[in-house]
C-alpha positions as CSV (number, residue, x, y, z in Angstrom):
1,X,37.0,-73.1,4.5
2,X,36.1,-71.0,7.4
3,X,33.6,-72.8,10.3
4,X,30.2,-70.7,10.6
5,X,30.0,-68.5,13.9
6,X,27.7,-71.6,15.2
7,X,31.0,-74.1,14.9
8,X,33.3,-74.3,17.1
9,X,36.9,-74.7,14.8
10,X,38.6,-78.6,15.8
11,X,41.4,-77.8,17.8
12,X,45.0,-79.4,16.9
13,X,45.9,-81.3,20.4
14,X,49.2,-81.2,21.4
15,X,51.5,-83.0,22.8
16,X,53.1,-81.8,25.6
17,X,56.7,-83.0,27.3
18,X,55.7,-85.2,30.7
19,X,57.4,-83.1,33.1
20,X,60.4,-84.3,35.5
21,X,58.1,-86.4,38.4
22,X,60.3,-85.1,41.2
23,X,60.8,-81.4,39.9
24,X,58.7,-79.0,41.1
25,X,59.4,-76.1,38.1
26,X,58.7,-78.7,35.9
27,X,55.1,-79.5,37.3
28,X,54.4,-75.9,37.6
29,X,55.1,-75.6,34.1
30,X,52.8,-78.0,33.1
31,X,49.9,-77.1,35.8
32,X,50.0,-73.5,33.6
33,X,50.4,-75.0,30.6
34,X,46.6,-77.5,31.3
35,X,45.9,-74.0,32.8
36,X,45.9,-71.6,29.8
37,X,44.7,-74.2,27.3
38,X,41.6,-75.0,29.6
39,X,40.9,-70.6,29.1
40,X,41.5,-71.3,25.4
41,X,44.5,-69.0,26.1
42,X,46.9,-70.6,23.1
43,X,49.4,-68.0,23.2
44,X,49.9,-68.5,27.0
45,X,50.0,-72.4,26.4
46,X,53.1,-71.9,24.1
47,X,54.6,-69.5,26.1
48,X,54.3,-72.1,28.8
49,X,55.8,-75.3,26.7
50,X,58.7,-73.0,25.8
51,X,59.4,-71.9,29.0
52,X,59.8,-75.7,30.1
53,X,61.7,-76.5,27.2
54,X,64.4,-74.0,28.0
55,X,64.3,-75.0,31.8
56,X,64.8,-79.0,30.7
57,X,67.3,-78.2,28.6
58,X,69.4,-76.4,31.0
59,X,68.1,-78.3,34.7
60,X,67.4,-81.9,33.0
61,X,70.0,-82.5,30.3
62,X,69.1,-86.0,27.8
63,X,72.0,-88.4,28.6
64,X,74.8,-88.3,25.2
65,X,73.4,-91.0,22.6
66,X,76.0,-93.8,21.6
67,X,77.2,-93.4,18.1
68,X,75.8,-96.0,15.9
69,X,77.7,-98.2,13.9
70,X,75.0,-99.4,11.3
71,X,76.4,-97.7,7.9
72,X,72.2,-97.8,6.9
73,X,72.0,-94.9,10.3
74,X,71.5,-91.9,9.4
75,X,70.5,-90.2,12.8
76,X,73.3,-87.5,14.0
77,X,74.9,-89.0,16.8
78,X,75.0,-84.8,17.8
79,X,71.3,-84.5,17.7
80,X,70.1,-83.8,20.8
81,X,66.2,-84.0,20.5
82,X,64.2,-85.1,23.1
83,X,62.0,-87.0,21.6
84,X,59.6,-86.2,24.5
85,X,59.6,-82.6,23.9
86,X,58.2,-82.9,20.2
87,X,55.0,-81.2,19.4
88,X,52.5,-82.8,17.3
C-alpha cells in the first residue's frame, strides 16, 4: 500500500553506533550522519554509518570475547559483532 501524496511515509529509525566520546572522526561521523538524515538525505546517512563502521573497526577494535564453556552456547567465540554497531 502506497501513502497518498498528502502522507508523509513512517520512516524506519535507526539505530546508530554511539561514537568513541574522545575521538574526534568518530563524532564527525556522527554530526554528518544527524546531518543528512535531518535533509532526508538517506543515502548520505548510510554512506555515513558505513564510513564509521569501517573507521571503528580498524581505529577502535572490540576487545577478544572469552570462550564460553556452557555446552547450551551457541554464540561463536570468533564473532566479532559489535553489538553497538547493529542497525535496527
Amino acid at each position: 500500500m502506497s501513502a497518498s501524496p498528502d502522507e508523509t511515509p513512517a520512516r524506519t529509525p535507526v539505530l546508530t553506533p554511539i561514537p568513541a566520546a574522545d575521538c574526534s572522526v568518530c563524532l564527525d561521523f556522527d554530526w554528518a550522519e544527524t546531518e543528512a538524515e535531518r535533509v532526508c538525505d538517506l543515502s548520505a546517512a548510510t554512506d555515513w554509518r558505513i564510513l564509521r563502521r569501517r573507521h571503528r573497526a580498524a581505529d577502535h577494535p572490540a576487545p577478544p570475547r572469552a570462550s564460553s564453556t556452557d555446552a547450551t552456547d551457541t554464540t561463536d567465540a570468533t564473532d566479532t559483532t559489535d553489538a553497538s554497531d547493529l542497525t535496527r
